[in-house]
C-alpha positions in Angstrom: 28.1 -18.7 -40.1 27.1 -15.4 -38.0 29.5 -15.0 -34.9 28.1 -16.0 -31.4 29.3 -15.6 -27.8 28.5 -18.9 -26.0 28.9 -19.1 -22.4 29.1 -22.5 -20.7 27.9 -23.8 -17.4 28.2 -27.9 -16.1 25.2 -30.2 -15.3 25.2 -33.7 -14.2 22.5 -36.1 -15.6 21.8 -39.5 -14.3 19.6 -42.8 -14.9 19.2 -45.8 -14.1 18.6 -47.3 -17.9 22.0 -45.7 -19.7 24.2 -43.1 -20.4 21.9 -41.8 -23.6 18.9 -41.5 -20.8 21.3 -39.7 -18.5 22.7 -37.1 -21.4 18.9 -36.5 -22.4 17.4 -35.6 -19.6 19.8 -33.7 -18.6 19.6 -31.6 -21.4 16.0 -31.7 -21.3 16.0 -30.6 -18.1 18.6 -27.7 -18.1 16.7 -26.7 -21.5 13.4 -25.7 -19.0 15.6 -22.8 -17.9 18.4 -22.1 -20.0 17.7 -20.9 -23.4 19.3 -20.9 -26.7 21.6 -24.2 -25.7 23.7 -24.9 -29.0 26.3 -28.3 -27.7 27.3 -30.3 -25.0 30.3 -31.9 -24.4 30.6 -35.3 -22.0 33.3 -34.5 -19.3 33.2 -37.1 -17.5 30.8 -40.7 -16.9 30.8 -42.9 -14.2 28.4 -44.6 -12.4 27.1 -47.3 -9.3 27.0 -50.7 -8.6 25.2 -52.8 -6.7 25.5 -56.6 -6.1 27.7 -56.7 -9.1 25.3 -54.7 -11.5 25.5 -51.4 -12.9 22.9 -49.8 -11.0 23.0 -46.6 -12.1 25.0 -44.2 -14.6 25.6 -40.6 -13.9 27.5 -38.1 -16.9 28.9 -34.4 -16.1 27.8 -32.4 -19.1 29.4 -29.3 -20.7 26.8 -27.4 -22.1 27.1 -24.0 -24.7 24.2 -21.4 -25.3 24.9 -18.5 -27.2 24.4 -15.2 -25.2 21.3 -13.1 -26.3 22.1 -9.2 -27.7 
C-alpha cells in the first residue's frame, strides 16, 4: 500500500426512502466537486416524523480523499 495524506471534511445527506438513499447521494453529490474521495464514516443518523411515521432520515457523513501531489 503507497502512503496517502487524506484530509476530511463533513456532509449531511438526507431522504425520504432510507438511510442507504441518504449515504448515496450524499456521496454522489459531494463527489461532483471533491475528488479522489477514498471512505466515509457515519457520525451520526437521525431523522423526522410526522403523524407517527418516519418521514424523513438525515446521516452526517465523515468523508476522506487523499490530497493530490
Amino acid at each position: 500500500m503507497s502512503k496517502h495524506t487524506y484530509k476530511v471534511i463533513e456532509i449531511v445527506g438526507s431522504s425520504p426512502t432510507s438511510v442507504e438513499d441518504a449515504i448515496s447521494g450524499a456521496i454522489e453529490d459531494a463527489s461532483k466537486t471533491v475528488r479522489n474521495i477514498r471512505w466515509f464514516e457515519v457520525v451520526e443518523t437521525r431523522g423526522h416524523v410526522e403523524n407517527g411515521k418516519v418521514a424523513h432520515y438525515q446521516v452526517t457523513l465523515k468523508i476522506g480523499f487523499t490530497l493530490e501531489e
